[in-house]
Backbone as JSON, one array per atom type, in Angstrom:
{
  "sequence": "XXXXXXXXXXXXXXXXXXXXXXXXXXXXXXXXXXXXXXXXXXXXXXXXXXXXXXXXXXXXXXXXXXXXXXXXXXXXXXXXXXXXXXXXXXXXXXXXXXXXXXXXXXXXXXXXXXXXXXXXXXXXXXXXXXXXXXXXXXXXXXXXXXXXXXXXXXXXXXXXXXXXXXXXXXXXXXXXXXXXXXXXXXXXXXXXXXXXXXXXXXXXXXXXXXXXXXXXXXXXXXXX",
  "N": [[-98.45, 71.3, 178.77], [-98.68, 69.27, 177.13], [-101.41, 67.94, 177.71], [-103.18, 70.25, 177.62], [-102.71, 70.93, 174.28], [-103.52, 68.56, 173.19], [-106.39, 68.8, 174.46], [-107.12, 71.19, 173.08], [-107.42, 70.32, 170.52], [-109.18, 68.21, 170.8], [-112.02, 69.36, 171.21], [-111.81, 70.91, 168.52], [-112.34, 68.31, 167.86], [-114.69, 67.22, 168.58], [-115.63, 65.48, 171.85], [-117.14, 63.06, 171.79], [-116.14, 61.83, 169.76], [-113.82, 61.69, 169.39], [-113.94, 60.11, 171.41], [-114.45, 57.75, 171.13], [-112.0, 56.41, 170.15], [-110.58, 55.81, 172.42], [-109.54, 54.01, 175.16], [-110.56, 52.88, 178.58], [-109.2, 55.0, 181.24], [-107.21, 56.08, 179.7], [-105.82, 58.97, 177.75], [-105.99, 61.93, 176.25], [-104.28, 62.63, 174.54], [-103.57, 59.22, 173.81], [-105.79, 58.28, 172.32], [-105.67, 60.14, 170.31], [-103.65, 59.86, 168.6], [-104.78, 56.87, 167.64], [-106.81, 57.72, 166.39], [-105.2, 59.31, 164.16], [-104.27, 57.01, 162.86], [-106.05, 55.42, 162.64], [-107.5, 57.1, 160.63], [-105.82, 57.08, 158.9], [-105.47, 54.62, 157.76], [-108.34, 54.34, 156.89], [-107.54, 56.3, 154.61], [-105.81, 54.63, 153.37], [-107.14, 52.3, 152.59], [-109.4, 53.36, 150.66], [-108.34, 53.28, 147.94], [-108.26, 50.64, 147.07], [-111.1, 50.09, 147.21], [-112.09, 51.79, 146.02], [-110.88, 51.06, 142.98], [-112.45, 48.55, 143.35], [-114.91, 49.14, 143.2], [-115.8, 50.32, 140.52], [-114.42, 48.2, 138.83], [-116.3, 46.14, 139.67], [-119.03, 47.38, 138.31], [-118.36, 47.86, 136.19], [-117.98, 45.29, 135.11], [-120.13, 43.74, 135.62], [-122.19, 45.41, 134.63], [-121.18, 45.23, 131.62], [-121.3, 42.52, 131.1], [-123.92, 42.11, 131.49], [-125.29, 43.97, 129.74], [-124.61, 42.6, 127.36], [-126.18, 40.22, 127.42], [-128.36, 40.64, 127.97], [-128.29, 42.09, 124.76], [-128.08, 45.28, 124.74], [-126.98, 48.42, 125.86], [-128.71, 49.42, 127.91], [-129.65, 48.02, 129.18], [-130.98, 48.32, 132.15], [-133.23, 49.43, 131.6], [-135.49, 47.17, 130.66], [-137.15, 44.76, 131.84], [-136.02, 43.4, 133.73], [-135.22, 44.59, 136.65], [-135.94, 45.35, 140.19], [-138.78, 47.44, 141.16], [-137.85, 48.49, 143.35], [-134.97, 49.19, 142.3], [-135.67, 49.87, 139.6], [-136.29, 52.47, 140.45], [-133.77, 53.65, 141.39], [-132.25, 54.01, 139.27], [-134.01, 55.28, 137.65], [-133.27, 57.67, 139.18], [-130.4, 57.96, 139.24], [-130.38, 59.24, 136.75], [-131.7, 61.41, 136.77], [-129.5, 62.81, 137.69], [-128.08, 63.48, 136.17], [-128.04, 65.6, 132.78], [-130.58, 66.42, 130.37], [-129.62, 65.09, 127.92], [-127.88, 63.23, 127.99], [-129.26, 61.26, 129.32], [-129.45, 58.74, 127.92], [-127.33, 57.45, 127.84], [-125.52, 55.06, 128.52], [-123.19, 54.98, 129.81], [-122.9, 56.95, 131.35], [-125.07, 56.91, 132.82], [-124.42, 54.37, 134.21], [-122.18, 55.04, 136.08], [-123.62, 56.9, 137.57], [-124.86, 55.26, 139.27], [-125.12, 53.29, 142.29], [-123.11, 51.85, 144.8], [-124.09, 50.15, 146.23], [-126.88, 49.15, 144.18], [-125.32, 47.68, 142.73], [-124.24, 45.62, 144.19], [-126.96, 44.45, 145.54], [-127.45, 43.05, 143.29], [-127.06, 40.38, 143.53], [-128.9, 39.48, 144.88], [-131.98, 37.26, 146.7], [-133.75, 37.55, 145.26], [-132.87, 38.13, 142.69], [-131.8, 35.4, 141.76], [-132.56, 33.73, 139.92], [-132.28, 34.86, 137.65], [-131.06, 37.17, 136.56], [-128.45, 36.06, 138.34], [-126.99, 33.98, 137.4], [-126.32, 34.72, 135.21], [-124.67, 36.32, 135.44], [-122.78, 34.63, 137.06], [-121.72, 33.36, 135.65], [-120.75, 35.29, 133.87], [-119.5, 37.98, 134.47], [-118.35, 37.4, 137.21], [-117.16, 34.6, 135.98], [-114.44, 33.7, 136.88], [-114.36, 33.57, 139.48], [-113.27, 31.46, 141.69], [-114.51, 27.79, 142.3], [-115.19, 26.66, 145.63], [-116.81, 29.36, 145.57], [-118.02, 30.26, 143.7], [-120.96, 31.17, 144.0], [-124.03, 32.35, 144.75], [-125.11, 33.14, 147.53], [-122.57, 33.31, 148.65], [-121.5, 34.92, 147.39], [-122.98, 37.25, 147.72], [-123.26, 37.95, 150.75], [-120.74, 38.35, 150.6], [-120.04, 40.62, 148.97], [-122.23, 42.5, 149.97], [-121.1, 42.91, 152.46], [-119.01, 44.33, 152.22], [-119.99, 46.43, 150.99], [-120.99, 47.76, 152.99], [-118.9, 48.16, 155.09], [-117.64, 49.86, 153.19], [-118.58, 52.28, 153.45], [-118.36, 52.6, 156.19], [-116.14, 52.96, 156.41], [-115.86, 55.58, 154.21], [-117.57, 57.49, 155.79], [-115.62, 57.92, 157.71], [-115.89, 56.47, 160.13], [-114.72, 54.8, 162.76], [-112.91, 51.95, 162.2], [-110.7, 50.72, 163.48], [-111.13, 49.06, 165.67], [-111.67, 46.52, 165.04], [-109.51, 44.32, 164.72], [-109.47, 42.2, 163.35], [-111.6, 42.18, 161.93], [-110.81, 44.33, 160.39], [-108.88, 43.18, 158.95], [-109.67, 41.04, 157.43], [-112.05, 42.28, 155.99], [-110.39, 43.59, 154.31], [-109.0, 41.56, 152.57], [-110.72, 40.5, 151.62], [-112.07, 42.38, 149.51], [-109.23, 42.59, 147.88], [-109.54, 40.47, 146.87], [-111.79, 40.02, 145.44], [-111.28, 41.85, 143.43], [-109.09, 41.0, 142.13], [-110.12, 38.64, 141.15], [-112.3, 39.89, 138.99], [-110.76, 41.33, 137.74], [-107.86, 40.49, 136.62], [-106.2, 42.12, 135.63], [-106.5, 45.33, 136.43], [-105.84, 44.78, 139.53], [-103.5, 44.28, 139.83], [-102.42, 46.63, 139.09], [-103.51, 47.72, 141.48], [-102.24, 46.77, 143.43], [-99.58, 48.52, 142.74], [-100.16, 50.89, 144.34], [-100.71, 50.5, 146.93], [-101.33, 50.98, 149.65], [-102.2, 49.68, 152.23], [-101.62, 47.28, 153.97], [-98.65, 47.79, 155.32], [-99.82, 50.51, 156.59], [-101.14, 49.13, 158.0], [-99.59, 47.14, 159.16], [-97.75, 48.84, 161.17], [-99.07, 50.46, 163.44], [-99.9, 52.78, 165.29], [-97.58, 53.74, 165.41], [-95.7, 55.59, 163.86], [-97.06, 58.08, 163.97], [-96.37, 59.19, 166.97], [-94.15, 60.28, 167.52], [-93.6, 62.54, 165.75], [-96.21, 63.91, 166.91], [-95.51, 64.37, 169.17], [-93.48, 66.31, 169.0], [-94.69, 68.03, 167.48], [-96.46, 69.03, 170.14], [-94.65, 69.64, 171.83], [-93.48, 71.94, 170.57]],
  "CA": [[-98.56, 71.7, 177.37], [-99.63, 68.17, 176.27], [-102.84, 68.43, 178.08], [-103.17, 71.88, 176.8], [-102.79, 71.13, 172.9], [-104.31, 67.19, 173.12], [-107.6, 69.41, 174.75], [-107.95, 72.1, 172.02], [-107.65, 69.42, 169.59], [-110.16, 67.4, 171.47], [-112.5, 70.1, 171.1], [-112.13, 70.47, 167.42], [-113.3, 67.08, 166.78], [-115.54, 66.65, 169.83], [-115.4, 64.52, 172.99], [-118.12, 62.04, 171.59], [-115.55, 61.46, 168.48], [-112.21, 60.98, 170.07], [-113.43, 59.19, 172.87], [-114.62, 56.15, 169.97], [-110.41, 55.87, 170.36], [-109.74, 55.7, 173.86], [-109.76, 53.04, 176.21], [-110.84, 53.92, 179.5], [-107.85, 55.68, 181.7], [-106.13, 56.63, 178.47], [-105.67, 60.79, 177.94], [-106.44, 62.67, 175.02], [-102.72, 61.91, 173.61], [-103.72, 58.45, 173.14], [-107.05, 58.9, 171.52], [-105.67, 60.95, 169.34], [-102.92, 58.52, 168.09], [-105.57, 56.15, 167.4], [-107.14, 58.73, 165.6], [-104.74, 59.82, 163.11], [-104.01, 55.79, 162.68], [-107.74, 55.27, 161.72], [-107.77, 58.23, 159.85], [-104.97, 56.88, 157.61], [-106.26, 53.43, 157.34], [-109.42, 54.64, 155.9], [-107.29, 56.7, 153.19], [-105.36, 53.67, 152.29], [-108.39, 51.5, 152.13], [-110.17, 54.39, 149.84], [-107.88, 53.25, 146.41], [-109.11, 49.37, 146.68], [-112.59, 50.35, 147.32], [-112.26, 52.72, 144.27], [-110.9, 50.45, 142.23], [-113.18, 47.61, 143.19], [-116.15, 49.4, 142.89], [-115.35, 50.26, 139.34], [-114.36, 47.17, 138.21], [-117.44, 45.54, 139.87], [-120.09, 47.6, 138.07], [-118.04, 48.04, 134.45], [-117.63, 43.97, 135.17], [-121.53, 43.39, 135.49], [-122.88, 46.23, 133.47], [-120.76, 44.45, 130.18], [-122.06, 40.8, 131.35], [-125.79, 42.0, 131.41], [-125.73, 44.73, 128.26], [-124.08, 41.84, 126.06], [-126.8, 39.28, 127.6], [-129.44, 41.64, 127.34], [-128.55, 42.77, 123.62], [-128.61, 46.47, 125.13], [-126.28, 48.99, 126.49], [-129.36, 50.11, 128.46], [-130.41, 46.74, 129.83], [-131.86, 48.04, 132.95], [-135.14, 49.55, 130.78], [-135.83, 46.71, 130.21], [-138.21, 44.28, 132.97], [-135.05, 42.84, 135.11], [-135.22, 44.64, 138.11], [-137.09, 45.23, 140.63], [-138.89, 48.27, 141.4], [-136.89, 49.57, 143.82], [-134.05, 49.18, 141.82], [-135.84, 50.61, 138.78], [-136.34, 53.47, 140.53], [-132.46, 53.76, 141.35], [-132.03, 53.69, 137.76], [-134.23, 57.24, 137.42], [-132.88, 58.25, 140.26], [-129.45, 58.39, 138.91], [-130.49, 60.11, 135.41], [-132.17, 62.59, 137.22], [-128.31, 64.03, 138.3], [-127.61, 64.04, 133.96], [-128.47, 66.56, 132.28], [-131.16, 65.53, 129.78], [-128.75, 64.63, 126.49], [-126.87, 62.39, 128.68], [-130.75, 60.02, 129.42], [-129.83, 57.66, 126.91], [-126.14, 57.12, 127.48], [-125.5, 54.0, 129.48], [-122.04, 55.19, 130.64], [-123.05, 58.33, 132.39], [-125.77, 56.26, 134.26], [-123.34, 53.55, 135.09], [-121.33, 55.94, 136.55], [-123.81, 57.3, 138.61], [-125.46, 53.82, 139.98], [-124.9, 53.62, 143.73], [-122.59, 50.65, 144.71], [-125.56, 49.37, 146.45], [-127.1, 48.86, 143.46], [-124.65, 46.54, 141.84], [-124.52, 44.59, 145.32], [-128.2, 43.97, 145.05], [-127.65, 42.12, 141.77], [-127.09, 39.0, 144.0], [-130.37, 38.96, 146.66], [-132.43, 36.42, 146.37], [-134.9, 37.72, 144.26], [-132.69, 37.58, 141.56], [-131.19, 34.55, 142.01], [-132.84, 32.96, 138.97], [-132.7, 35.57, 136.32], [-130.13, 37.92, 136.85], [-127.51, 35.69, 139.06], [-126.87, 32.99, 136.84], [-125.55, 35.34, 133.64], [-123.31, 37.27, 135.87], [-122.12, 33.96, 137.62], [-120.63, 32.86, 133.96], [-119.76, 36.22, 133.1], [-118.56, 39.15, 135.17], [-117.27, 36.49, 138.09], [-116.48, 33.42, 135.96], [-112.97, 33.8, 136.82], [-114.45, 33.08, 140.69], [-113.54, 29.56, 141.43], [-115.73, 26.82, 143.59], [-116.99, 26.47, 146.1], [-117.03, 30.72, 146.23], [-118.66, 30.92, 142.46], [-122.28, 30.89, 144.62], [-124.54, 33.26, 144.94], [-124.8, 33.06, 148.94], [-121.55, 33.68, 149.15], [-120.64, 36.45, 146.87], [-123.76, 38.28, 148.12], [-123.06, 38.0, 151.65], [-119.03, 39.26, 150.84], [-120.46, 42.03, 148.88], [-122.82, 43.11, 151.43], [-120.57, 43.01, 153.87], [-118.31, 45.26, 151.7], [-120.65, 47.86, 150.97], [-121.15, 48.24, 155.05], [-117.61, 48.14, 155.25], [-117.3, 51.01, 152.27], [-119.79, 53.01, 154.08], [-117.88, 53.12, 157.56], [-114.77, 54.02, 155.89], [-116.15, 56.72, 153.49], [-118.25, 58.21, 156.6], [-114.8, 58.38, 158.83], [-116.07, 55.83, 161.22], [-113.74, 54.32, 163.83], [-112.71, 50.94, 161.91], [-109.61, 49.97, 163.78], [-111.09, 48.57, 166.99], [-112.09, 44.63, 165.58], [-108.0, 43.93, 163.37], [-109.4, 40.42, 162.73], [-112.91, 41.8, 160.8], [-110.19, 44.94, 159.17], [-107.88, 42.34, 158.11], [-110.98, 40.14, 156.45], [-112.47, 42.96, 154.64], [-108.86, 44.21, 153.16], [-108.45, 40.47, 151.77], [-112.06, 40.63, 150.02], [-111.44, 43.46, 148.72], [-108.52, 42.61, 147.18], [-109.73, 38.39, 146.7], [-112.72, 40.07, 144.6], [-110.74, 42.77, 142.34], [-108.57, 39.61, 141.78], [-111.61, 37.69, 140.14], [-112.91, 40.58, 138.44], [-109.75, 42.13, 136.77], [-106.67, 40.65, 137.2], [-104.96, 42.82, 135.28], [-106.01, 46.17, 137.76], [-105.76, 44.03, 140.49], [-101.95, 44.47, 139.55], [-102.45, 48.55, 139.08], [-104.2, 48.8, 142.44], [-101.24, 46.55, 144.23], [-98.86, 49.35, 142.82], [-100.18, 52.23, 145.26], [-101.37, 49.71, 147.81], [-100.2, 51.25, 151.16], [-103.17, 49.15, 153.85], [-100.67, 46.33, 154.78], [-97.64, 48.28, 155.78], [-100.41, 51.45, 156.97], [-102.08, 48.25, 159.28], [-98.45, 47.07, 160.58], [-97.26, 50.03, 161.95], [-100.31, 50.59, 164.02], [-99.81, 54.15, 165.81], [-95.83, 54.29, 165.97], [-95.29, 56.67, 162.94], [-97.08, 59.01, 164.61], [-95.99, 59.5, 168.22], [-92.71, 61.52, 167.59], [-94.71, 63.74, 165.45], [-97.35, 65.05, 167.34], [-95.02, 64.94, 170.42], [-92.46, 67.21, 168.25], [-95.51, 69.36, 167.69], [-96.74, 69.7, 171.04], [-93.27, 70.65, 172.18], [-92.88, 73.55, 169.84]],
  "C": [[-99.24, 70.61, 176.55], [-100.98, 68.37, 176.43], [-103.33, 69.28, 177.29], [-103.43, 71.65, 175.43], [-104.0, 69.73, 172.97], [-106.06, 67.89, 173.05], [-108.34, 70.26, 173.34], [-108.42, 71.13, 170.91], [-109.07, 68.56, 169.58], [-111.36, 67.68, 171.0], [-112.69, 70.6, 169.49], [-112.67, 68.85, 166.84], [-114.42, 66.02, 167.28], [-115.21, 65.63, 170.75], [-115.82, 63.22, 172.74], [-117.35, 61.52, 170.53], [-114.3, 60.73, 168.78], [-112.78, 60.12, 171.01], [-114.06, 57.87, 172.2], [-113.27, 55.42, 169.96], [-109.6, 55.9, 171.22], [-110.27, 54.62, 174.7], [-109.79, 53.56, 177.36], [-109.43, 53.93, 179.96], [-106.74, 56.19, 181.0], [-106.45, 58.05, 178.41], [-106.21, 61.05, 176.31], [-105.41, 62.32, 173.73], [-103.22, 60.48, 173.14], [-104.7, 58.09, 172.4], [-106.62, 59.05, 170.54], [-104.29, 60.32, 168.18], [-103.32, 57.58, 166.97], [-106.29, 56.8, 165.98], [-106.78, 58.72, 164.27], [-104.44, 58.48, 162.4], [-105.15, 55.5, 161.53], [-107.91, 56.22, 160.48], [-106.96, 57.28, 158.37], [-105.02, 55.07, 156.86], [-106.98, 53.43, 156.62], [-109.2, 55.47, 154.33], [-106.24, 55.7, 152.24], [-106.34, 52.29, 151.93], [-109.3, 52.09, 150.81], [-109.62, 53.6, 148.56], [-108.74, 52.0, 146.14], [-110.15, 49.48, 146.29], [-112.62, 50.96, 146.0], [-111.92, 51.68, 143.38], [-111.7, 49.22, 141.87], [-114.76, 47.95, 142.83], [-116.62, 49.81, 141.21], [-115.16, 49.04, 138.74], [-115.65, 46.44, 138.68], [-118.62, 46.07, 139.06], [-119.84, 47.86, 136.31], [-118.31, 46.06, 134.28], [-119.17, 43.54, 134.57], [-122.07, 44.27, 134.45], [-122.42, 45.3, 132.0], [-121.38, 43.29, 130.37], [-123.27, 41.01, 130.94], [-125.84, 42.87, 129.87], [-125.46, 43.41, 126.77], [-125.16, 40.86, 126.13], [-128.11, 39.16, 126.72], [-129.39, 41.83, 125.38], [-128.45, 44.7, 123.96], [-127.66, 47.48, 126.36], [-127.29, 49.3, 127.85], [-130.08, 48.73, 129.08], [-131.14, 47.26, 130.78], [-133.07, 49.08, 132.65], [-135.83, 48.79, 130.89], [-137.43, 45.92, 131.54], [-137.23, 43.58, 134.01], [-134.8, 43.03, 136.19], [-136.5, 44.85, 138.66], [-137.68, 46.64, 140.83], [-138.55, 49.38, 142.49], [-135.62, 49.77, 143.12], [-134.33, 50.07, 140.17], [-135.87, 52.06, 139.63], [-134.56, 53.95, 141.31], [-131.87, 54.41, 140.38], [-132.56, 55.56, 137.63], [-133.81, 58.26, 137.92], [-131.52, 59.19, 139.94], [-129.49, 59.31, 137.39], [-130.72, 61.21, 135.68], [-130.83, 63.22, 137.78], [-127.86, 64.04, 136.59], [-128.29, 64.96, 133.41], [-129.16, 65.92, 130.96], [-130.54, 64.99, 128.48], [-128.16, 63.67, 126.91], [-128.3, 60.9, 129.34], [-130.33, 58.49, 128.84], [-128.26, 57.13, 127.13], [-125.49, 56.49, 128.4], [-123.91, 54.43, 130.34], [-122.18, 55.83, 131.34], [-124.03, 57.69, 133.51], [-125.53, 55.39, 134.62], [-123.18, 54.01, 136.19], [-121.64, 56.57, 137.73], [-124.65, 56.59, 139.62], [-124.6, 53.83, 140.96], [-123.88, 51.83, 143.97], [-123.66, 49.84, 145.17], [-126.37, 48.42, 145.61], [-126.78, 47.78, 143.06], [-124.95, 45.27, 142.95], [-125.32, 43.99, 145.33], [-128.39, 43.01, 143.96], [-127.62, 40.76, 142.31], [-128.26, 38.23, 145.07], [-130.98, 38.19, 145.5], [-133.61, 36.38, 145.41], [-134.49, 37.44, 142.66], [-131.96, 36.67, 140.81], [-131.62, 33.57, 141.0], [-132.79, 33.36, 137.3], [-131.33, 36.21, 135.89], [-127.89, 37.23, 137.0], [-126.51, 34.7, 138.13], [-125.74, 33.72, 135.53], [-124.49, 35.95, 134.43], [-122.26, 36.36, 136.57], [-121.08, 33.51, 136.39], [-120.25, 33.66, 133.14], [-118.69, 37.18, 133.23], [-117.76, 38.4, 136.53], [-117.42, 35.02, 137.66], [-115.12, 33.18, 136.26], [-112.94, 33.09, 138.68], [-114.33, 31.73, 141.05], [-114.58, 29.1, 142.76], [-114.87, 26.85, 144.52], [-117.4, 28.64, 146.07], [-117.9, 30.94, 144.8], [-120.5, 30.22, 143.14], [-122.44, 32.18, 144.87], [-124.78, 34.16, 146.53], [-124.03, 33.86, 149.2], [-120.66, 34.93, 148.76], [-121.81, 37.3, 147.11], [-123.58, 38.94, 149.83], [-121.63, 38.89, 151.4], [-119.77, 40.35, 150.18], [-121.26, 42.57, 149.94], [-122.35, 43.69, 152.54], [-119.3, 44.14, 153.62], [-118.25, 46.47, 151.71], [-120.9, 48.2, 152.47], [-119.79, 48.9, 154.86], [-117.3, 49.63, 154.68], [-117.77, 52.24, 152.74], [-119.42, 53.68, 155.38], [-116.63, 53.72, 157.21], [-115.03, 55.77, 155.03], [-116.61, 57.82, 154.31], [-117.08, 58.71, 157.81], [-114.8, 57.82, 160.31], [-114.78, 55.45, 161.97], [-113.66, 52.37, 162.74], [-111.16, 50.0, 162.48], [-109.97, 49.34, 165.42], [-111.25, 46.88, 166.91], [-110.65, 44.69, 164.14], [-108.7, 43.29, 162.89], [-110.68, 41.02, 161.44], [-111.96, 42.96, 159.74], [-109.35, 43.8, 157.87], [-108.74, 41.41, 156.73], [-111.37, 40.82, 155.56], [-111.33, 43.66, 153.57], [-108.86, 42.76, 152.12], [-109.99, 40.38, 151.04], [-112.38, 40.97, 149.51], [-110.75, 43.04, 147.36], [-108.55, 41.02, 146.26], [-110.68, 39.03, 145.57], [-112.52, 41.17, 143.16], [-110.24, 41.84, 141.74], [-109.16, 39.02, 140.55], [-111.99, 38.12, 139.18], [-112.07, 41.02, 137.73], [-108.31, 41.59, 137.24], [-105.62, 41.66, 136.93], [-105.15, 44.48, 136.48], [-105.96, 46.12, 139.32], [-104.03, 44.78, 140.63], [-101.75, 45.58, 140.08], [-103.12, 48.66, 140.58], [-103.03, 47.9, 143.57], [-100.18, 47.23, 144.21], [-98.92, 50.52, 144.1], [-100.78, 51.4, 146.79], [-100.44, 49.87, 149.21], [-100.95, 49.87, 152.65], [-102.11, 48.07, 154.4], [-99.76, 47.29, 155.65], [-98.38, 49.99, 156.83], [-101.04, 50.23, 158.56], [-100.53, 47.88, 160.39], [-98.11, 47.5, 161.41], [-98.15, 50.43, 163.31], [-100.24, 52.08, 163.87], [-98.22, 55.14, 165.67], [-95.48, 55.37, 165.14], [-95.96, 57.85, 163.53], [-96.67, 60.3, 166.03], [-94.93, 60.49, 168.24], [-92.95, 62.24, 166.85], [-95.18, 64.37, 165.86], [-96.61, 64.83, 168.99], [-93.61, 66.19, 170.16], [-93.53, 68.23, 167.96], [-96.14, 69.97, 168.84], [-95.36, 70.47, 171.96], [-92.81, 72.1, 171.96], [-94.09, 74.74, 170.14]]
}
């Protein structure tokens, strides 16, 4: 009967999918363990990410519009042209009354975007106002450009494999790293919903557990 249910299951979510969570000589049962583990990892990783991605682009957007003079700073000549065209990119989902109204095309700026604010191109123009504004709160040696471009970077990957449903529980040591820079860079950026996003903050106690909450579950459902 295990066989039996583990299989159909299998089969809903393909062979090439589950078998990303099996070690070889392991069955479908443990796969699928793994599975629902990962699965729930990636929905208690989801709030941080939300909240950091938010605070990262309200953080910078205020730093540069106040710098600028200009809710609409990126009109102006500061980026680059791929990044201007980001910029149209996202207006073009507003409906045209909404063109001019820096919140709505916040809103719909790609995290990417914001990330970008630290490459090296604009490491003389750009980097400098947001280092003393939206992460002065970052202390030394981490208030560098290097280094908060590289952790973002490595974020937005990160945000990217979770949002897409990837398999993220096979390297602990790089989950465990990106949960704490996550939560090291909301920190910096807001302490106060730093606070609000440690209220619903399941990923510790979702990472301890590994698989075990599941097992007498889905062996109580293949039973019945």
């Amino acid at each position: 009967m295990q066989g039996l249910f583990t299989q159909l299951v299998a089969e809903s979510l393909s062979e090439e999918r589950l078998g990303a969570y099996r070690y070889s000589g392991e069955t479908h049962f443990d796969a699928l363990l793994r599975y629902m583990w990962n699965a729930e990892l990636g929905a208690a990783l989801y709030t941080p990410l939300q909240h950091l991605e938010i605070a990262l682009r309200n953080a910078m957007h205020q730093t540069l519009a106040s710098h600028y003079g200009s809710a609409l700073w990126f009109d102006g000549n500061c980026l680059t042209k791929y990044q201007t065209g980001q910029v149209a990119k996202a207006r073009g989902k507003l409906q045209p009354e909404d063109h001019k109204r820096a919140g709505k095309i916040v809103a719909e700026l790609e995290f990417g975007f914001w990330t970008a604010l630290f490459n090296k191109s604009y490491a003389a123009s750009l980097v400098p106002v947001l280092l003393n504004g939206a992460f002065g709160n970052v202390v030394k040696p981490y208030r560098d450009r290097g280094y908060l471009a590289t952790e973002l970077n490595e974020i937005r990957k990160f945000r990217n494999r979770v949002f897409h449903h990837e398999p993220i529980w096979k390297r602990l040591d790089i989950l465990r790293k990106r949960y704490s820079s996550i939560m090291q860079l909301l920190l910096w950026l807001s302490p106060s919903l730093f606070e609000v996003a440690r209220i619903t903050d399941r990923f510790p106690e979702v990472y301890r557990q590994g698989t075990a909450p599941y097992k007498s579950s889905l062996l109580a459902l293949i039973k019945d």
